[in-house]
C-alpha positions in Angstrom: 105.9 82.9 104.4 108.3 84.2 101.7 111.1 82.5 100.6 113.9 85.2 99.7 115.3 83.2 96.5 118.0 86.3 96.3 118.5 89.3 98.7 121.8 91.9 98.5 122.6 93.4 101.8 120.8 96.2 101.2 123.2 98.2 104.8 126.2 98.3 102.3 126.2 101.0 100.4 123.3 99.9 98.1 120.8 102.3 98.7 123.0 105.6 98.6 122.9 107.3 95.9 124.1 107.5 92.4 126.5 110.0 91.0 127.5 110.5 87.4 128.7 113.4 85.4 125.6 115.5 85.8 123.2 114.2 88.2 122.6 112.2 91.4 119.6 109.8 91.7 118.4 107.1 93.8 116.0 105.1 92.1 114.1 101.5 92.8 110.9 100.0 91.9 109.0 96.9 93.9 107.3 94.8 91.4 105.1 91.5 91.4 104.0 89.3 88.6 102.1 86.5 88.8 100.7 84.4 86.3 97.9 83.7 84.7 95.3 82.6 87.0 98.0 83.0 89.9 99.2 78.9 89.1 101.7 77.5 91.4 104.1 76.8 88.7 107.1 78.9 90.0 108.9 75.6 91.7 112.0 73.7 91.0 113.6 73.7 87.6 110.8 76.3 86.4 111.9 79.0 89.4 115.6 78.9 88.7 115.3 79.4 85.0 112.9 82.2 86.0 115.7 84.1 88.4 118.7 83.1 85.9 116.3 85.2 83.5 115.4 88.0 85.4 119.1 88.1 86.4 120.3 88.2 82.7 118.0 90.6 82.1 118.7 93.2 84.6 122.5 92.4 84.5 121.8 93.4 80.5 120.3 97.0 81.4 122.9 97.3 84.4 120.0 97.3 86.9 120.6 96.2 90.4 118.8 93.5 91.8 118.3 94.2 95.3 115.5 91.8 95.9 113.8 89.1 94.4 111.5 86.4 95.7 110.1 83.5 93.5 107.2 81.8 95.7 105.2 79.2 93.6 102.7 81.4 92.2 104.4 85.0 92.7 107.6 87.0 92.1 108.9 89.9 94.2 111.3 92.2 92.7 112.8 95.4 94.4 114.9 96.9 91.4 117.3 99.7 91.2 117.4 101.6 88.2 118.7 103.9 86.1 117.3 107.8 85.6 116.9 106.8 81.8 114.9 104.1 82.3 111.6 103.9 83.4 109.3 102.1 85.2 107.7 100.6 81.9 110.9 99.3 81.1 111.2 97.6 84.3 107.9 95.9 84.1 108.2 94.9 80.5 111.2 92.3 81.9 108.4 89.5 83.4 106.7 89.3 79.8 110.3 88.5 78.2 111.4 86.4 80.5 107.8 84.5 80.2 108.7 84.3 76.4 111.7 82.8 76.6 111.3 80.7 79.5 108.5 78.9 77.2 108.6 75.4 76.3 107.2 73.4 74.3 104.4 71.1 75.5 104.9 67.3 76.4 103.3 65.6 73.5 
């Protein structure tokens, strides 16, 4: 039972394809991450801070977040991309956003 955190309506218009000065391209990825030992620890305060970062992050690139679903121990991403970037660049996002979405510990 998945809850969709964050769809776009994918009918409109977002899965045509691209055009720019010398090339047309339709590119998106599906990714998961999960953490270590596949915790639930994706829930409340911890799951927004998690889609506010994977927002940022593909807003930074100008990706298109078409879907994303935080569950407590999983993230769904379907991601539309650039032709310069690559799929490795995609996937590299979950370990930043892990980094910065670090605290420190309770003691």
């Amino acid at each position: 039972m998945d809850k969709i955190v964050y769809a776009n309506d994918m009918e409109n218009d977002t899965l045509s394809y691209r055009r720019d000065e010398h090339q047309v391209h339709l590119i998106g990825y599906p990714l998961g991450w999960i953490p270590k030992r596949r915790k639930a620890v994706l829930t409340g305060a911890v799951a927004d801070e998690c889609r506010q970062l994977i927002e940022q992050k593909a807003q930074g690139k100008g990706w298109t977040i078409l879907q994303l679903a935080i569950q407590p121990d999983h993230v769904h991403r379907f991601i539309r991309v650039w032709p310069t970037d690559s799929a490795a660049d995609v996937v590299k996002v979950a370990p930043a956003v892990r980094r910065q979405g670090r605290r420190p510990p309770p003691w």
